[in-house]
C-alpha positions as CSV (number, residue, x, y, z in Angstrom):
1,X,-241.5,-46.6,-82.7
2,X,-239.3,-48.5,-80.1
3,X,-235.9,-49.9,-80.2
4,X,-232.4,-50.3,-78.8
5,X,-229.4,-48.3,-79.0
6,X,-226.2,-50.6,-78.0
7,X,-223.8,-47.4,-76.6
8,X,-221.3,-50.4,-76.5
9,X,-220.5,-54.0,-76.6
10,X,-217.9,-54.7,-74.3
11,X,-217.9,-55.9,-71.1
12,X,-214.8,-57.3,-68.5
13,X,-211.7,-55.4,-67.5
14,X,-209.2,-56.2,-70.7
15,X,-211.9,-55.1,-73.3
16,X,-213.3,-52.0,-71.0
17,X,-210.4,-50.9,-70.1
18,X,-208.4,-51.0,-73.3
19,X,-211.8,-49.7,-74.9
20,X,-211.8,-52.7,-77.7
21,X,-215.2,-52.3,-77.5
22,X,-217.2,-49.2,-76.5
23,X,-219.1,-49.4,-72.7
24,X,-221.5,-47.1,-72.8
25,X,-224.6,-49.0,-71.8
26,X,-227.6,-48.9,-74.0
27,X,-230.3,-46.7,-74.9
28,X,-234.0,-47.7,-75.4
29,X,-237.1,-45.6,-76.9
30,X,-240.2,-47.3,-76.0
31,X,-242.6,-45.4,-77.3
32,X,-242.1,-41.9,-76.2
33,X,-240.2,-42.9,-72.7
34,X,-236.7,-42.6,-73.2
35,X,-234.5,-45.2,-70.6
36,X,-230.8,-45.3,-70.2
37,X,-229.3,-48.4,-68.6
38,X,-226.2,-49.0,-67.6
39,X,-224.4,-45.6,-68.8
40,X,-220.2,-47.7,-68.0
41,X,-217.1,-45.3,-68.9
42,X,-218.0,-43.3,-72.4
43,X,-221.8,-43.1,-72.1
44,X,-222.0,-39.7,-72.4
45,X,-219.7,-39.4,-75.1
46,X,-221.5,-42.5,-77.4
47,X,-225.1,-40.5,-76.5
48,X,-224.3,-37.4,-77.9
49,X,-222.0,-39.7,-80.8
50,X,-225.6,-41.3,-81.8
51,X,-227.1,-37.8,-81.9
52,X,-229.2,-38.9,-78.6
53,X,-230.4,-36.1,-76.2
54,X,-230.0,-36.8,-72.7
55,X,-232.1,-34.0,-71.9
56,X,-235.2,-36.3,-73.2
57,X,-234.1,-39.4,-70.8
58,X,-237.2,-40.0,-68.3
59,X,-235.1,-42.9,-66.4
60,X,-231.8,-44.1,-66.0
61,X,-230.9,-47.4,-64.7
62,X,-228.3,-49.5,-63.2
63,X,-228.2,-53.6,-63.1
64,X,-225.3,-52.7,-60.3
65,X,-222.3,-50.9,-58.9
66,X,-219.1,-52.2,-61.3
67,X,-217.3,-49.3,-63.2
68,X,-218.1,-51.0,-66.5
69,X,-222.1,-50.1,-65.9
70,X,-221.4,-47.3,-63.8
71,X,-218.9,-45.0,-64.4
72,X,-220.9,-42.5,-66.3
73,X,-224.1,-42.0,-63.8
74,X,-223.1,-39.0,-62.0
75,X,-222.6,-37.2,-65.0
76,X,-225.4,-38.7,-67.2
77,X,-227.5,-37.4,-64.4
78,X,-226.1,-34.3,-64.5
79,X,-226.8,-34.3,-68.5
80,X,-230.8,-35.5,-68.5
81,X,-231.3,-32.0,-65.7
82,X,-229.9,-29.7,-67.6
83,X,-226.6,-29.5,-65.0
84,X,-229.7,-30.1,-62.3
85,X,-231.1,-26.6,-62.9
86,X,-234.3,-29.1,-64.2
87,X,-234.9,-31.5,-61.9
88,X,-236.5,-34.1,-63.7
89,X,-236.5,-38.1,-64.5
90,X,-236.0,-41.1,-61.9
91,X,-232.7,-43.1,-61.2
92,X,-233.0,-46.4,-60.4
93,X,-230.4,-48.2,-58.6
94,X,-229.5,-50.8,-56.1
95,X,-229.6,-50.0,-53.0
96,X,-225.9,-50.6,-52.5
97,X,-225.0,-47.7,-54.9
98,X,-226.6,-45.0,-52.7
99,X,-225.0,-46.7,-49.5
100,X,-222.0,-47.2,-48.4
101,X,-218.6,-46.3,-51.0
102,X,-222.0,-44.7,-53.4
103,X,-221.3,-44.4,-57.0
104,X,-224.3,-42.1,-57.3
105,X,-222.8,-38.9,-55.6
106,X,-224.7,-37.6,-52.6
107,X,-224.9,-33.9,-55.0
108,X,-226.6,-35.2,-58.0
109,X,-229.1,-36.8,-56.0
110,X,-231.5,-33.7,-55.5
111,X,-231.4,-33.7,-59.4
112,X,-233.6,-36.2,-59.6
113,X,-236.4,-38.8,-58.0
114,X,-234.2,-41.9,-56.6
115,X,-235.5,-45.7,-56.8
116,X,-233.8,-48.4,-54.7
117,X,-234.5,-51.5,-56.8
118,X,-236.0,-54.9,-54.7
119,X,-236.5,-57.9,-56.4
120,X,-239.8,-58.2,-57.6
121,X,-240.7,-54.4,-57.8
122,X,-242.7,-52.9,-60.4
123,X,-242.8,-49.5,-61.3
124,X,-244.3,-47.3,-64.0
125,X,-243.0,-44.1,-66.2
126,X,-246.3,-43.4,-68.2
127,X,-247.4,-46.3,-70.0
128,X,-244.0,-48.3,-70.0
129,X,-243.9,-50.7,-66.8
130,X,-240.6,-52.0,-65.8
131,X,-240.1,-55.1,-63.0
132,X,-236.8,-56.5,-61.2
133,X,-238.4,-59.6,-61.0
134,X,-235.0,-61.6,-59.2
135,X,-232.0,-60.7,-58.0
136,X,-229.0,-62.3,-59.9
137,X,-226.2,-63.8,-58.4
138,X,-222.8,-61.7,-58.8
139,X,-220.3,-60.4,-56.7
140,X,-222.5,-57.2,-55.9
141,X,-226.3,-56.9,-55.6
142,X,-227.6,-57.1,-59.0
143,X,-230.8,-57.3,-60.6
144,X,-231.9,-57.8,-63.9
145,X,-235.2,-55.9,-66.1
146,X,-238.1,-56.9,-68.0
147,X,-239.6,-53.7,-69.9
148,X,-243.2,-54.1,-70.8
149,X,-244.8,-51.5,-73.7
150,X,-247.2,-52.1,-76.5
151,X,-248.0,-55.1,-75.5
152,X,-244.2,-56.3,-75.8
153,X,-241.6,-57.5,-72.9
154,X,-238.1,-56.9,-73.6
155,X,-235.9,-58.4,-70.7
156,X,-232.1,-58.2,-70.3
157,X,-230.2,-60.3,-67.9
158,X,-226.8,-58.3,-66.9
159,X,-224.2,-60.2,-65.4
160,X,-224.8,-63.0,-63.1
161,X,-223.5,-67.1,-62.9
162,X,-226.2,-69.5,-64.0
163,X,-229.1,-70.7,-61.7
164,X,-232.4,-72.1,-63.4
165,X,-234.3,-69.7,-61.6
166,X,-233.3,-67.3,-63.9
167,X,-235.1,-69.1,-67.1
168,X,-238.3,-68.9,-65.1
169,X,-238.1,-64.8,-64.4
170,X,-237.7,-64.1,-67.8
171,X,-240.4,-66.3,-69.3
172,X,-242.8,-65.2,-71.9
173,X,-240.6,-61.7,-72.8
174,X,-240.5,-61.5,-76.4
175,X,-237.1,-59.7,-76.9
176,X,-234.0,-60.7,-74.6
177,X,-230.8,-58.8,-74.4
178,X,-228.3,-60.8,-72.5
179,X,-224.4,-60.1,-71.4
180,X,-222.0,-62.7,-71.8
181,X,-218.8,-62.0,-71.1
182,X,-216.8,-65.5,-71.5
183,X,-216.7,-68.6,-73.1
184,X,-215.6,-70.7,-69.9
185,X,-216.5,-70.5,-66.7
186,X,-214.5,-68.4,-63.9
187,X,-215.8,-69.2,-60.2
188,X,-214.4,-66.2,-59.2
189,X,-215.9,-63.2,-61.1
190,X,-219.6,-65.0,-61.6
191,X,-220.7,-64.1,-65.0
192,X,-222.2,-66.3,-67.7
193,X,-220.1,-68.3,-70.4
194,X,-221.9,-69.0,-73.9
195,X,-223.1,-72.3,-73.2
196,X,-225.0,-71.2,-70.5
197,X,-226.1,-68.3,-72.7
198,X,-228.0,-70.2,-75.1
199,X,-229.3,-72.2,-72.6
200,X,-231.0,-69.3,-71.1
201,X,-232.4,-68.4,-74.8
202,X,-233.4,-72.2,-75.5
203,X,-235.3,-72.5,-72.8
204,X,-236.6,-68.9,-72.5
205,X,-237.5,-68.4,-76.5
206,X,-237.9,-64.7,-76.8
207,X,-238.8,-63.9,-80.5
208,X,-235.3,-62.3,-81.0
209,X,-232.0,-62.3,-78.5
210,X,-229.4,-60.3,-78.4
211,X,-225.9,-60.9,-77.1
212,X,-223.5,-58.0,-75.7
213,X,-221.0,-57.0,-72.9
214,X,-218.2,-59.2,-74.4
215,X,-214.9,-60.0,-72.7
216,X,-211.9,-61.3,-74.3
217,X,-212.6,-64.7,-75.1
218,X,-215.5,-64.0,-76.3
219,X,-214.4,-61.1,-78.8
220,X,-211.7,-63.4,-79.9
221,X,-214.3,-66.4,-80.5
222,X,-216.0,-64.0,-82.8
223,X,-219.8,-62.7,-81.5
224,X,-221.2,-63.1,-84.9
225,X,-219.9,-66.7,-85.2
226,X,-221.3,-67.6,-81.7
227,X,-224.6,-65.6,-82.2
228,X,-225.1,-67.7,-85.2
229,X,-224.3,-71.0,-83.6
230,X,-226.9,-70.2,-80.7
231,X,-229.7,-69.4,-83.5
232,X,-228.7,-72.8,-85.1
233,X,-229.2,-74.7,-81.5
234,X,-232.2,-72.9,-80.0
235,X,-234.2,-72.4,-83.2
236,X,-234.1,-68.9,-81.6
237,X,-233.0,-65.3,-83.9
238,X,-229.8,-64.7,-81.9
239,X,-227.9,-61.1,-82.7
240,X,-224.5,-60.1,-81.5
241,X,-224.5,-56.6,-80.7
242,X,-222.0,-54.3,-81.8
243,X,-220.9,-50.7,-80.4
244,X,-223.9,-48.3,-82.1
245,X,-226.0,-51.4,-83.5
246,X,-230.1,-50.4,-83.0
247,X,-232.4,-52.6,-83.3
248,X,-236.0,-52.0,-83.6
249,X,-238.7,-54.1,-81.7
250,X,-241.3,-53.0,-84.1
């Protein structure tokens, strides 16, 4: 069986900070590969919540640096090797979390094998392949995932502003998991609004999509309500994801 495991919903300051929504990333078993991406502030906390064992991660992942996908590595790693008396599993970051001001801590590192991310890398943990295939436009270096197992492609775009490039990374995936944090545009924090959303998922047309990392406007424009309205316009089975929701991809 695969699936998903949303950790949390909640993305931007107001709604990670004041915890309105959990930010713990999410969790995805893909056959018998377990992947962590994105373990933000409370990871740890939501695994163990969920009855998840870190100790069975083979992977965790980071889109990039910001504390609201971040926060938790250090000690996420610490939690998949045993306090790194097992040194097991791969991180795989940007390279900009290893360098300068890291946010994954020089001790940790022996604990496990560490990826830099490139755009269009491929790499492969046992049968599942996983490629970076473009680096998104944000205020750090970012990239985005496509996830390919049994035959499926899952891809999730974190945050980033629009650019039509993007529609043609993520073509022929057959789930999409997609953060939007707004409803309007703001020029200076670069993340997509819901228009630009479903016009991802319209033009993409992943079997089923799934909406998360919500900031304020959005959580106060109802997810649900907007989810819905996207499924109407794009002919496309739009979900809005909600802290512990798992979805299988069965």
């Amino acid at each position: 069986m695969s699936g998903v495991t949303f950790l949390g919903s909640g993305g931007g300051r107001m709604v990670v900070l004041n915890q309105m929504r959990h930010s713990g990333g999410f969790w995805l078993k893909l056959g018998d590969v377990n992947i962590l991406q994105d373990p933000g502030p409370g990871s740890l906390v939501m695994v163990h919540k969920h009855a998840l064992k870190p100790s069975s991660l083979d992977a965790i992942v980071l889109s990039h640096r910001h504390i609201d996908h971040s926060n938790d590595i250090n000690v996420m790693i610490e939690a998949m090797t045993g306090g790194g008396f097992q040194r097991r599993g791969r991180v795989i970051v940007p390279p900009d979390c290893l360098n300068n001001d890291p946010v994954v801590l020089q001790y940790v590192r022996p604990f496990s094998e560490i990826v830099e991310i490139k755009e269009g890398m491929k790499i492969s943990i046992r049968d599942i392949n996983i490629s970076f295939p473009i680096r998104n436009m944000h205020t750090v270096e970012t990239y985005g995932a496509i996830y390919e197992f049994n035959s499926r492609r899952l891809g999730y775009i974190p945050d980033t502003e629009y650019f039509p490039e993007l529609a043609r990374a993520f073509q022929g995936v057959d789930f999409l998991i997609i953060n939007v944090v707004r409803m309007t545009t703001d020029n200076r924090i670069r993340h997509l609004n819901i228009k630009e959303a479903a016009d991802l998922i319209g033009s993409i047309k992943p079997k089923i999509a799934i909406l998360t990392h919500f900031g304020l406007q959005v959580l106060k424009a109802s997810p649900d309500h907007q989810a819905m309205l996207i499924s109407e316009r794009t002919g496309v089975k739009t979900i809005a994801a909600n802290d512990g929701l798992s979805v299988s991809f069965e």
